[in-house]
N, C-alpha and C positions, 0 to 999 in steps of 0.2 A: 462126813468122812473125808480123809485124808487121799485125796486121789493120787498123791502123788506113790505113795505104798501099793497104787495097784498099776503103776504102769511100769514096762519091766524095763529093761534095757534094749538098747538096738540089735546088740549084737547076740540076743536072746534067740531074735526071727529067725528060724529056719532057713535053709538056706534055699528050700525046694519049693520058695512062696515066691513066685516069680509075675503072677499074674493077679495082682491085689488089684489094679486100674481098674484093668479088666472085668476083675467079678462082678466088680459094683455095677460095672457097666451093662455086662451077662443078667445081674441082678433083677434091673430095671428095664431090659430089654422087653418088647411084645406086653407091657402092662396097659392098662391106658393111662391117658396123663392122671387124670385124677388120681389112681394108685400111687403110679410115679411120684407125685408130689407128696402125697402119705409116708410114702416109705422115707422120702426124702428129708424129710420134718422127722420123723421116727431114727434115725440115725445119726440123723444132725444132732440130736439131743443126747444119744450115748454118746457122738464125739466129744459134746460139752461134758458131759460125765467123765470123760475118762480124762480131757484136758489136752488131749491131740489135737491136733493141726489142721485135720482132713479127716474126712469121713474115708478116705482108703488108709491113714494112718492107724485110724480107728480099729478097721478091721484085722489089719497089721498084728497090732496087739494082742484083739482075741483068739486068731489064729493061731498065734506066737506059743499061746498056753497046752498045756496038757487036758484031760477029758477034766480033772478034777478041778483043776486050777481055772480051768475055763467056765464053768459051770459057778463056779467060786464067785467069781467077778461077774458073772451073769445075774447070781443073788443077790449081790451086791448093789446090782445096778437097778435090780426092782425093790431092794426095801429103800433104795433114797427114792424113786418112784412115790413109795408107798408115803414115805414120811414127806413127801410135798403137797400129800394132799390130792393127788390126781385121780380121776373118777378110773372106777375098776375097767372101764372098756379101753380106757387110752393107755393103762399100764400094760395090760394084758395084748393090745396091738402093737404096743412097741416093745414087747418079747417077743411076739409073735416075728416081727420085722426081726432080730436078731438069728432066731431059729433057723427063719427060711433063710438067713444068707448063710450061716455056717452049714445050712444042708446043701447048698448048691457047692460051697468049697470043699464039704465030702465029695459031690458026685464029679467034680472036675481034679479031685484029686490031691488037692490044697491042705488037707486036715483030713483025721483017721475016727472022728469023735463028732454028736451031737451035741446038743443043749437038751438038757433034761427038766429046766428050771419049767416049774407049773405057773400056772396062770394063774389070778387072785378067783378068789371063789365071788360070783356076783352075783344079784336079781335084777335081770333085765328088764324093760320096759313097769316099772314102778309106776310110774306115772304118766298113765296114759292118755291123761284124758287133753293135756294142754293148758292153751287159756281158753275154749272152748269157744263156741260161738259168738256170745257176747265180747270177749275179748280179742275174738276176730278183729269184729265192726268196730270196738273201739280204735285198733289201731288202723285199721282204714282211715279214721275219720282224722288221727294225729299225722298221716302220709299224706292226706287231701288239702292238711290243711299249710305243707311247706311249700316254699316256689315253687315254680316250672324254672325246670326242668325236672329237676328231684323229684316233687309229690308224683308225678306222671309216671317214673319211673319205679319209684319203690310200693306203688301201687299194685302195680302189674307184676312184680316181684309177688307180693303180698299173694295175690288172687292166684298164681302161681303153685304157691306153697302150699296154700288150701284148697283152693278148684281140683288142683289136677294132686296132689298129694304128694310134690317136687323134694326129693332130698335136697340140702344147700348145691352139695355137687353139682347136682343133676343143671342146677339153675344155673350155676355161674361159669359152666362149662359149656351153655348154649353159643350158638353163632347164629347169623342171620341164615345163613342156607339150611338150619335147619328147621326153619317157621314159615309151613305154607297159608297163610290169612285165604288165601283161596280154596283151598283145600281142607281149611280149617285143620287142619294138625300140626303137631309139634311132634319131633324129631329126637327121643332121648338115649344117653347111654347108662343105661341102670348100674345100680349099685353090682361088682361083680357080674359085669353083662361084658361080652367081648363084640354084642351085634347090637344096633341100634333099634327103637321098635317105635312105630308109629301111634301117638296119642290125640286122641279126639280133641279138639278143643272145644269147651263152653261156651257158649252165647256171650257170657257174659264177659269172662275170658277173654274174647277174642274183640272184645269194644275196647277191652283197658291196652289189649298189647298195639291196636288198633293208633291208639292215642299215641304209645309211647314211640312207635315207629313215624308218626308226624312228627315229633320231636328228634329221633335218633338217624333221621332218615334210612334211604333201603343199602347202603354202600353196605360192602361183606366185611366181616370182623366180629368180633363179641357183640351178642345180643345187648347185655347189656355193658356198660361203661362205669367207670368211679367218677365223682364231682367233687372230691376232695382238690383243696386250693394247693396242692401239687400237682395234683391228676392234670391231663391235657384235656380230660373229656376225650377220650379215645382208648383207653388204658380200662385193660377187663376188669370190672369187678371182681374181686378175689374174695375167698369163703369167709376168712376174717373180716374184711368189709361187709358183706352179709349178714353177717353175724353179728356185727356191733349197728348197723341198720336195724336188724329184729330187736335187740337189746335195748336200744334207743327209744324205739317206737311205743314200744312195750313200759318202759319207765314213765315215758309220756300220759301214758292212756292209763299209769297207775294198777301194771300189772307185772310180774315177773315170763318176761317173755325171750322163744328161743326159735332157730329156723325148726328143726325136727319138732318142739314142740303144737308149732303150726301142721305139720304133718299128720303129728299123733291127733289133734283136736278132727279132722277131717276125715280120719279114718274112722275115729268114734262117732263124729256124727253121719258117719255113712252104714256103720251099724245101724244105727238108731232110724234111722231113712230108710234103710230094707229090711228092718226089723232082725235083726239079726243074720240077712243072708249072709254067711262067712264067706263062701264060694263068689259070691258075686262081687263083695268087697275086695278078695282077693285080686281080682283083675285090675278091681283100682289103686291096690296098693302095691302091686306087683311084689308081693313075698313071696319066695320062692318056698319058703316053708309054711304052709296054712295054718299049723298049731301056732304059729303067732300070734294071728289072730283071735285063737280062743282066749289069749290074755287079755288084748282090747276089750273082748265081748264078757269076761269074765269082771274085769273091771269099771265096765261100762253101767251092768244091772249090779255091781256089788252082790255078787252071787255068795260069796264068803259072809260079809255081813246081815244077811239074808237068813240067813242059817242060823250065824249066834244070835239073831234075835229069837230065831224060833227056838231054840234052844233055850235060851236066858227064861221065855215064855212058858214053855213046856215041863219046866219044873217045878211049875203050882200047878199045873191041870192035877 
C-alpha cells in the first residue's frame, strides 16, 4: 500500500485537537510498565504504517478523519497487518491499542466517532501442550552446558517458566526486592493485575535462583541482566532477549521452542499431576477465566480424538 494516499494534509487537523501530547500521555498513564511498553511497540508500528514522525503525529492523523474515513484507514491498517503475516493475537492487540486511544480522545473531547474495525477471528491456545517435559530437560541440559555466568542464569530463567508457570513479562520485569530466598517467595505482577501477589517458591527453584544470586550479587535492580557483548551486565533483560534465549536453547536441544510455550508444557503437566484438578491448576496458572483451562485439559487427554475413534470404530459393530 501507498501510505502516502492515506496521509492527509496538515491543515486537514482540526483546529480543536489541541491536546495530541497529551493523550498519549493520558493514554499510558496508571498502566503498568509492561502494558506501557505493549502499547508502545503497538503504536510505534501504526506510526511506521502511516509514515509520521511521532507516535502523536500518528494520532494527529487518525483524529484528523471523519467516523468513515477513520475507520477506512483503520482497515487498512489491519489487512497490511494481516498480509505480513502476523499471528491473529498481535493483530488484533494492536487494533485493540488503536481503539482504546480514540476512545479516550472521544471521552476527553478530541473526536465525535469510535473505531468499529473487528478483530481477526482466531483459535486460541492451539497448541497446548509445548515442548513438554522431555523438551524441558533437554533444554536444561543446552543452558548447563554455557559459561558461568550465562548457563546459571538462563537456568533459573528456564525453571522459572516451568516451576512456577512465569509469563515472559512476568520474568523480565522482576527486581531483586522482589525475591525473598528466606521466605521462599517471589513477588509477581500478573498479566492484567494492577496488585502484586505472592508466590511460593520450589525447592528446587529456589537452589537455581540460589546460584544465580552468588553470581548477580544482592545490589537492588533487575533480577535478572543481559550478557550480550554490548550489554554492561547490568542492563535488564528485555522480553526480546528472553525470547531469543528460549529460541536459542530450543534449536540447540533440537526442538521448536518458545517462552509461553514453556508455560503451556507446565500447566499440562500440572493437569496430568492432579489428574485433571482444573481448580487447583488454576491457582497455579493464575487464569482468571478457568474455562481456559478446559482447553489445556481438553487437549491434554485428546478428548475430540477420543471420540472419532469411537466413532470411526462404531460403524462396524
Amino acid at each position: 500500500m501507498n501510505t502516502l494516499q492515506i496521509v492527509p494534509k496538515t491543515e486537514t487537523i482540526p483546529h480543536f485537537i489541541t491536546f495530541e501530547t497529551d493523550l498519549i500521555k493520558a493514554f499510558l498513564r496508571g498502566r503498568n510498565h509492561r502494558t506501557i511498553e505493549a502499547y508502545r511497540k503497538d503504536l510505534e508500528d501504526f506510526r511506521a504504517f502511516l509514515g509520521a514522525s511521532s507516535i502523536d503525529d500518528a494520532s494527529k492523523i487518525l483524529l484528523s478523519r471523519g467516523p468513515g474515513d477513520a475507520n477506512a484507514l483503520a482497515l487498512a491498517y489491519k489487512t497490511s497487518l494481516i498480509e505480513r503475516g502476523l499471528q491473529a493475537a498481535t493483530v488484533n492487540r494492536r487494533l485493540a491499542a488503536l481503539r482504546s486511544l480514540v476512545k479516550l480522545a472521544r471521552t476527553l473531547g478530541l473526536t465525535l466517532y469510535t473505531l468499529s474495525v473487528e478483530n481477526m477471528k482466531s483459535q486460541p491456545y492451539r497448541d497446548t501442550r509445548g515442548p513438554g517435559k522431555d523438551g524441558y530437560r533437554a533444554m536444561l541440559e543446552q543452558a548447563k552446558g554455557a559459561k558461568e555466568p550465562k548457563a546459571i542464569r538462563d537456568t533459573a530463567i528456564l525453571h522459572l517458566l516451568y516451576d512456577l508457570g512465569l509469563r515472559r513479562g512476568e520474568v523480565v520485569f522482576l527486581n531483586m526486592a522482589d525475591l525473598d530466598l528466606t521466605a521462599g517467595t517471589l513477588s509477581i505482577l500478573g498479566k492484567g493485575r494492577t496488585q502484586r501477589e505472592s508466590l511460593t517458591i520450589p525447592a528446587e527453584t529456589k537452589k537455581v535462583l540460589t546460584e544465580w544470586l552468588r553470581i548477580r550479587g544482592n545490589d537492588q535492580g533487575p533480577l535478572f541482566t543481559n550478557f550480550d557483548p554490548a550489554g554492561s551486565g547490568s542492563v535488564r533483560l528485555t522480553g526480546d532477549g528472553l525470547y531469543k534465549i528460549i529460541r536459542s536453547l530450543g534449536d540447540k536441544a533440537g526442538i521448536k521452542a518458545r517462552p509461553h510455550g514453556l508455560r503451556h508444557s507446565a500447566i499440562t503437566t500440572a493437569l496430568d499431576l492432579t489428574k485433571g484438578n482444573i481448580r487447583a491448576v488454576a491457582k497455579f496458572s493464575r487464569h482468571r477465566n478457568i474455562q481456559v483451562l478446559t482447553l489445556y485439559d481438553d487437549n491434554r487427554e485428546d478428548l475430540g480424538g477420543g471420540v472419532a475413534a469411537m466413532v470411526a470404530a462404531g460403524a462396524f459393530l
